[in-house]
C-alpha positions in Angstrom: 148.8 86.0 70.5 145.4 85.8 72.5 143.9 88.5 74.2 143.3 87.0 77.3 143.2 83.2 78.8 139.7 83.0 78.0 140.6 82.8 74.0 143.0 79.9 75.2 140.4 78.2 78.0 137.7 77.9 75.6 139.6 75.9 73.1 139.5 73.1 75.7 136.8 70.9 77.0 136.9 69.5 80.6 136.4 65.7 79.3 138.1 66.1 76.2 141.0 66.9 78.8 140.5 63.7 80.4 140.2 61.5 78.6 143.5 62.4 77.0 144.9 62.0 80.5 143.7 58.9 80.7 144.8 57.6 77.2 148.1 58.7 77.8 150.5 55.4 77.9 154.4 54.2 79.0 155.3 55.0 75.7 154.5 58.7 75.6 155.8 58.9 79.1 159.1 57.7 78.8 159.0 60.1 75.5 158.5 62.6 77.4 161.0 61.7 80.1 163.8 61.6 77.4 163.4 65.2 76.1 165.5 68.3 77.0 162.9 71.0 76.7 159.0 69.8 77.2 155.5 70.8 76.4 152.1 70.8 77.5 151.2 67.7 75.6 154.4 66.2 77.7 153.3 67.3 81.2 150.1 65.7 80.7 151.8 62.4 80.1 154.0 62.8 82.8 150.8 63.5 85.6 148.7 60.8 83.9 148.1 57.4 85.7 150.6 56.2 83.0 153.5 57.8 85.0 153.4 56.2 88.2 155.8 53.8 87.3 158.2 56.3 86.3 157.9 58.4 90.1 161.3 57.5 90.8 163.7 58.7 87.2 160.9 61.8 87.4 161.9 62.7 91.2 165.9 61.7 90.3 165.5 64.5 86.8 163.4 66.8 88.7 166.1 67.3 91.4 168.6 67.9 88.7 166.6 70.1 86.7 166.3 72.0 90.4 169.7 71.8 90.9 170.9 73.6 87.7 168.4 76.1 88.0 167.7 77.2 91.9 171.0 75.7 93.5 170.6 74.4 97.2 167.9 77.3 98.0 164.9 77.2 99.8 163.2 80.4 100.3 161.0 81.3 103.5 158.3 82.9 104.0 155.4 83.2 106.5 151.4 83.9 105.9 150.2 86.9 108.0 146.4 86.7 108.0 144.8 90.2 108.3 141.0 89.2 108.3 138.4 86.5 108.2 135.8 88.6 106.9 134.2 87.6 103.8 131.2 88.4 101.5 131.5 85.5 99.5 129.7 81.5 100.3 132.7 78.7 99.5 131.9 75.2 100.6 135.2 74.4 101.4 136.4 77.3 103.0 136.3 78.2 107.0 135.7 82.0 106.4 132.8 81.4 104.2 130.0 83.7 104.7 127.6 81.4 105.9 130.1 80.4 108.8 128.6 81.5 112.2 132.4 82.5 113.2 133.6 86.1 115.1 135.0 88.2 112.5 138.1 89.6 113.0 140.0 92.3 110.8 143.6 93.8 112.3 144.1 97.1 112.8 147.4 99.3 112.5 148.5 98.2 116.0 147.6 94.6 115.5 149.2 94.6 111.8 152.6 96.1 113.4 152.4 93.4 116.2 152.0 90.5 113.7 154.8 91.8 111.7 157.0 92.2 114.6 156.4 88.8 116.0 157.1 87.4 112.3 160.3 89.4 112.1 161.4 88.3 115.5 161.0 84.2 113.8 163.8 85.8 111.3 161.4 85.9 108.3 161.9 88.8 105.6 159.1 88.0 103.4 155.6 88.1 104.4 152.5 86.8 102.5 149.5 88.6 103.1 145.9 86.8 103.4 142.7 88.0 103.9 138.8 87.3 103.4 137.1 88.3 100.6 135.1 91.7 102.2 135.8 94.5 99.5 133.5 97.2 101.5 136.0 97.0 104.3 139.3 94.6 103.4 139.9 96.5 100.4 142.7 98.2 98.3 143.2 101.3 100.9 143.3 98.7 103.6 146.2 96.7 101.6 148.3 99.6 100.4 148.1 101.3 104.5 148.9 97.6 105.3 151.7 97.6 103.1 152.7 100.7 104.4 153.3 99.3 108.2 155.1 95.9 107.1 157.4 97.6 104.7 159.4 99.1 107.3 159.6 95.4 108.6 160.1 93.5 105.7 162.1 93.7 102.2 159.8 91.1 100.7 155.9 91.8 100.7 153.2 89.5 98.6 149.8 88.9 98.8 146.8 86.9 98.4 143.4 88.6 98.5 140.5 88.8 96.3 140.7 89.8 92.4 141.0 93.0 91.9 141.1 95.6 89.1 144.1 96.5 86.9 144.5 99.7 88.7 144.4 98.4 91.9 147.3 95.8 91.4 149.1 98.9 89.4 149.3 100.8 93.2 150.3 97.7 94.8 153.0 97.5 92.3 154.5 101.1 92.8 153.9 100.3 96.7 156.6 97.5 96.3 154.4 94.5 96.4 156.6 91.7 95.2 154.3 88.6 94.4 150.5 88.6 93.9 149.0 84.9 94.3 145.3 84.0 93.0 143.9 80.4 92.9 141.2 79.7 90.5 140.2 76.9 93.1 138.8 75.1 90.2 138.6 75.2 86.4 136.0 72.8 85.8 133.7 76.2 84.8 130.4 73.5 85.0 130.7 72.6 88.7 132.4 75.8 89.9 129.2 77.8 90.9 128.5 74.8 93.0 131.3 75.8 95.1 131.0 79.2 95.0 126.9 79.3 95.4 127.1 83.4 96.7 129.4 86.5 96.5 131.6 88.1 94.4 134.1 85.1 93.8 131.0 83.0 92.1 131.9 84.7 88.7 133.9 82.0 87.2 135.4 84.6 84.3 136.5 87.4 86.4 138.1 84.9 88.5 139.7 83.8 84.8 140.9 86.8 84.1 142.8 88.0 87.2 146.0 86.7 86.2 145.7 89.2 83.0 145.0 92.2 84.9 148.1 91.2 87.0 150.9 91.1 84.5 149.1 94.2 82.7 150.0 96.3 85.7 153.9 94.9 85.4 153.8 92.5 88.4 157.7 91.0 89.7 155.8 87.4 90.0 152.4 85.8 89.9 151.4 83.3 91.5 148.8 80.2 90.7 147.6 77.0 92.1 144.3 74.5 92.1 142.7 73.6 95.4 143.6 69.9 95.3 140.5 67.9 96.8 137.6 69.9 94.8 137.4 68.2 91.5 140.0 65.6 89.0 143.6 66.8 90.6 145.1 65.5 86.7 142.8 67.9 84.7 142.5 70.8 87.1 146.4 70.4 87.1 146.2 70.5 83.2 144.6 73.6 82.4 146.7 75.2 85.9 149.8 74.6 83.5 148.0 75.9 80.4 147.1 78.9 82.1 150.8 79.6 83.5 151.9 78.7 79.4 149.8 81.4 78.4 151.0 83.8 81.0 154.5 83.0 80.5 154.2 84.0 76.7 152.3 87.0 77.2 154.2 88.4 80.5 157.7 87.3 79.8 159.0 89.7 82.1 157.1 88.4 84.8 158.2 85.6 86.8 156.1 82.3 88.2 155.2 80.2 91.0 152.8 77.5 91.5 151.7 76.3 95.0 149.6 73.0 96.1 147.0 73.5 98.3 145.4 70.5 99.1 142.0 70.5 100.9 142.5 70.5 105.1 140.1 69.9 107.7 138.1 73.6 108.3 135.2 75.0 110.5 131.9 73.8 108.8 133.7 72.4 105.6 133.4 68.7 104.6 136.0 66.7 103.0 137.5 66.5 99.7 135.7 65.1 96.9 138.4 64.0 95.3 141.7 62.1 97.0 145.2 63.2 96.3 147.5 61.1 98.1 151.1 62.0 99.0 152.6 60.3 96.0 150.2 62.0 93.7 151.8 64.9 95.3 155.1 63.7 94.5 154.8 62.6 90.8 152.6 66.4 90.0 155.5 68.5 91.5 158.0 66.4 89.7 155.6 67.1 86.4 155.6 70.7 86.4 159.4 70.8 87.3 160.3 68.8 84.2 157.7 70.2 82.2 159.0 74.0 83.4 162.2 74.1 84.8 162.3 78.0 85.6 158.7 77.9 87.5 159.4 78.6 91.3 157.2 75.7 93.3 156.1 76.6 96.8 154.9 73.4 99.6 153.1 75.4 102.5 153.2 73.9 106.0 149.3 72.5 104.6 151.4 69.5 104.1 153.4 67.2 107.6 156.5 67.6 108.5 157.7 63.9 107.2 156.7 64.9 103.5 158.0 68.2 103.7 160.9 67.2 104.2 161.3 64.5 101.6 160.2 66.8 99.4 162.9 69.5 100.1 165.6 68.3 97.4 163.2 67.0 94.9 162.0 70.4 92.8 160.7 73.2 95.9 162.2 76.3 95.5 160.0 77.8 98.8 158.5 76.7 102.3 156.1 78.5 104.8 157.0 77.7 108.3 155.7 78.0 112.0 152.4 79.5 109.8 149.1 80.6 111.6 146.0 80.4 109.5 143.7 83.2 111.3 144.1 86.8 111.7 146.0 87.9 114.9 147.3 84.3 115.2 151.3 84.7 116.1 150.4 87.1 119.0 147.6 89.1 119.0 144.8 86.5 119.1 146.2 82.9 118.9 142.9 81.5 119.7 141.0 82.8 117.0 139.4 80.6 114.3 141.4 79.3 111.7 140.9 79.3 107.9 142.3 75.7 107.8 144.6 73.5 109.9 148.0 73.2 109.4 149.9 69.8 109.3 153.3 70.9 109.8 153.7 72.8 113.0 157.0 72.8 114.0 158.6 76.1 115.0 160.6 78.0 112.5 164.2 77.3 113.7 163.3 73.4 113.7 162.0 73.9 110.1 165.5 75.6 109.4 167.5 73.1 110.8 166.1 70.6 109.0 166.7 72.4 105.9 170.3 73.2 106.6 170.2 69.2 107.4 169.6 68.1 104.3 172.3 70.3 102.4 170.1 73.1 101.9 170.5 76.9 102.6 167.4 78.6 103.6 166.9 81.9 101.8 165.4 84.6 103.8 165.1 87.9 101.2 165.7 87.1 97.3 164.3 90.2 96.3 164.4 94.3 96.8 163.2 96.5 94.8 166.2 98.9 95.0 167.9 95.7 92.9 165.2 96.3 90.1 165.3 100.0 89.4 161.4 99.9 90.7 
């Protein structure tokens, strides 16, 4: 077994990757479609051009596959932003560095006051989000964070900046359910050019944050590509190989994958590369077959028409009513945010629609007096 992901990353080759991608055919597809249990070789047929055609008996087998495993659930939860400041330059990102913006980072009052307001919408679990600032939105920040939200809500995650093993190790004994990190990009040749400054421009550390996450005994981990930054097939790829990996080595340790794509920010140009809805469609439908236990997430990144097409077809969890900048449910609405949202209907229309289609939405699927934590 490998020692970290590095041992596995570095057996690949960006446009090796691709062009296998791109030599997949019908036949390898509809291979691939007819297995029970399916492997890496097997998702990358079933995301390749070669698959479009297919769309329709991969959505019908991914909603089964959902089915059997998750049931009629769809778990809520909410972002709660906690601050825009950030040391490190991304060219995509609103809170870069270099962003002439009002920095913002809540304090005890203003954290409470989130949490109430989020509480109040009927949501149980909270993902927190914050800039990259270690001087000041650091561990000691998270954990007294943790601290005021945990008498609000069962269900706490987070997604901040890599941090060391013994850093996720207090956030684990202080209850923290779910860590999510995005390596944005794996394509290790162009990734400094999006992260030119800071911290976040070491492309290994990044690498290596999932490691130092199941080593401290983490309930789940979450990972994800930035759709829009480089080849959505092969960043998609290696995404998979590095939950494969992951999945071996932490096997006590559950997964989720989310799909950010790129969204109209403050200074930030558009994507490089397109991604249009039914790409969308056809990757979600590729992990699910390819990994039927993988939870899959659709943030409100993504309208309201999609979202809800999407409901039966493989998600296991949706944000809803989110606010993308810190203070944004009550205590500063007008504040910048870190990206628009496309789906901004309240919570309880959200809900309906769920409980519309079938579905039960799933406030709290998790405590850790059920673990023995």
């Amino acid at each position: 077994m490998p020692n970290s992901f590095k041992e596995v990353f570095d057996q690949y080759q960006w446009e090796d990757v691709k062009s296998r991608i791109a030599q997949s055919n019908s036949k390898d597809v509809q291979r691939a479609l007819s297995k029970s249990q399916r492997d890496l070789d097997d998702f990358m047929a079933l995301l390749s051009p070669a698959a479009k055609p297919f769309l329709e008996e991969m959505a019908q087998q991914s909603q089964q596959l959902t089915m059997q495993r998750f049931g009629k659930n769809i778990q809520m939860y909410a972002p709660l932003y906690l601050s825009n400041e950030c040391h490190n330059i991304c060219t995509y990102c609103g809170f870069s560095m270099d962003n002439k913006i009002r920095r913002r980072t809540l304090s005890d009052a203003e954290i409470k006051l989130e949490g109430l307001a989020l509480r109040d919408m009927g949501f149980q679990h909270v993902l927190l989000v914050s800039g990259e600032a270690n001087h000041t939105v650091n561990t000691a920040y998270f954990l007294n964070a943790i601290q005021q939200l945990g008498k609000l809500f069962p269900q706490v995650s987070i997604e901040v900046q890599p941090l060391e093993r013994e850093d996720y190790l207090a956030l684990h004994r202080a209850n923290v359910n779910a860590v999510l990190v995005y390596q944005e990009t794996y394509h290790q040749e162009v990734y400094k050019n999006y992260h030119p400054k800071g911290k976040k421009s070491n492309f290994h550390y990044r690498l290596d944050t999932p490691d130092r996450i199941g080593q401290a005994g983490m309930h789940k981990i979450g990972l994800g590509v930035l759709l829009g930054l480089e080849d959505w097939r092969v960043d998609s790829f290696f995404n998979a190989l590095h939950i494969d990996y992951l999945q071996r080595r932490y096997w006590k340790t559950k997964y989720a994958v989310s799909f950010p794509r790129l969204r109209p920010a403050e200074g930030v140009e558009g994507p490089n590369f397109i991604m249009d809805d039914a790409d969308l469609l056809q990757l979600i439908c590729a992990y699910r077959l390819w990994n039927p236990d993988l939870e899959i997430s659709l943030s409100t990144r993504e309208h309201e028409i999609f979202r809800n097409h999407l409901i039966p077809l493989g998600i296991t969890s949706m944000s809803a009513g989110s606010k993308t900048n810190p203070g944004g449910y009550v205590v500063e609405p007008s504040s910048l945010e870190q990206f628009e949202i496309s789906d901004d209907r309240p919570v309880e229309m959200v809900v309906e629609q769920i409980r519309k289609m079938g579905y039960q939405p799933v406030w709290k699927d998790w405590q850790p007096e059920f673990t023995g934590i």
